[in-house]
N, C-alpha and C positions, 0 to 999 in steps of 0.2 A: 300174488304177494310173495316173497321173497320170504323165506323164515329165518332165522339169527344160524351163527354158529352154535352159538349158546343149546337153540332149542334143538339145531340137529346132533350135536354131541349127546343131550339127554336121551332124545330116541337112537341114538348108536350103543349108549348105553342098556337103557330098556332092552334093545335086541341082545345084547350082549348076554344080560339077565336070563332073557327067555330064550332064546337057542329058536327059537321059530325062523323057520323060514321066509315066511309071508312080511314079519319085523323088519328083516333084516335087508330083506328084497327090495321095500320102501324106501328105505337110504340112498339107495342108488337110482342114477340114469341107466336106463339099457346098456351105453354104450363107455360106462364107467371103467378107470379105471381103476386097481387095488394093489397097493404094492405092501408085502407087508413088513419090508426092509426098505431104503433105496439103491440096492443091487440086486433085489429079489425080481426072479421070474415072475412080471405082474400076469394079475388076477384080470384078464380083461371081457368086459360084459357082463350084467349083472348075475345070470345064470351061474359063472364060473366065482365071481364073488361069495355067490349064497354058499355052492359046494363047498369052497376053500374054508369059511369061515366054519360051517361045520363039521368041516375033517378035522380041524382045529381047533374047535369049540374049547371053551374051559366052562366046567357044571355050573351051574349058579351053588352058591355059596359062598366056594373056593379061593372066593377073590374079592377084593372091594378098589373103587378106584372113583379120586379124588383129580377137578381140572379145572382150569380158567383158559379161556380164553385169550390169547395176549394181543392178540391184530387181528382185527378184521376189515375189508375193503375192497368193496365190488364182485361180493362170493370170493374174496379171499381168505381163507385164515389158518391162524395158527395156533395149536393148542398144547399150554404145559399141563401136563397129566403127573399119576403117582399111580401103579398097581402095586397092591400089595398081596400076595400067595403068601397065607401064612405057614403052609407046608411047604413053602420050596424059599424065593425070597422074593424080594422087592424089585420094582424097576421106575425108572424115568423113564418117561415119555412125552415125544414131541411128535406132535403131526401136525402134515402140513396138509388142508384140505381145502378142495375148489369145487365151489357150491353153484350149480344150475339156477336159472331165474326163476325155478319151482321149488328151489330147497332141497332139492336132492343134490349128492355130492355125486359129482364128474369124474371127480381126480381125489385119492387119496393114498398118500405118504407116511407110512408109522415109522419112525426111530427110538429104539429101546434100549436100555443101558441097564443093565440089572445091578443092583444096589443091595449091602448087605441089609438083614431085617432093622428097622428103628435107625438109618442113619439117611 
């Protein structure tokens, strides 16, 4: 069975929350890719994912973030986000993510645009 975007955004999120490795490892295919720009030296294999994601971690707290989904079709999709770091500031976000016939994503694409607080 195939799982939504919808429900893998929430457990990308959950990971996000808990900084675990084992969460975060789940999102992905072995053989996934991670980019965390679209000119970024991608993250490739889920092994090199888990590290990247927590060398980079942000704590739980720190942050809170709001998304919808806007397309999705054939494990394709695309997600309008909102982070918000109340110590530092805001951003948009758009990813683009390609979902396996297990629900794990293959291919993911983050684009961020940082936004001042409240606008």
């Amino acid at each position: 069975m195939v799982s939504s975007a919808a429900e893998w955004v929430a457990g990308y999120v959950a990971a996000w929350k808990s900084n675990d490795p084992a969460q975060i490892g789940a999102l992905f295919t072995d053989d996934a890719v991670y980019l965390t720009s679209p000119d970024a030296e991608p993250r490739r294999g889920r092994d090199a994912i888990v590290a990247g994601w927590l060398e980079d971690r942000d704590e739980p707290g720190s942050w809170s973030f709001d998304s919808k989904v806007l397309h999705e079709h054939d494990g394709f999709a695309v997600v309008q986000g909102r982070t918000e770091y109340p110590a530092e500031k805001d951003y948009l976000n758009l990813w683009i993510v390609r979902l396996a016939a297990d629900g794990r994503a293959s291919e993911f694409t983050e684009w961020y645009m940082p936004r001042p607080h409240g606008s």
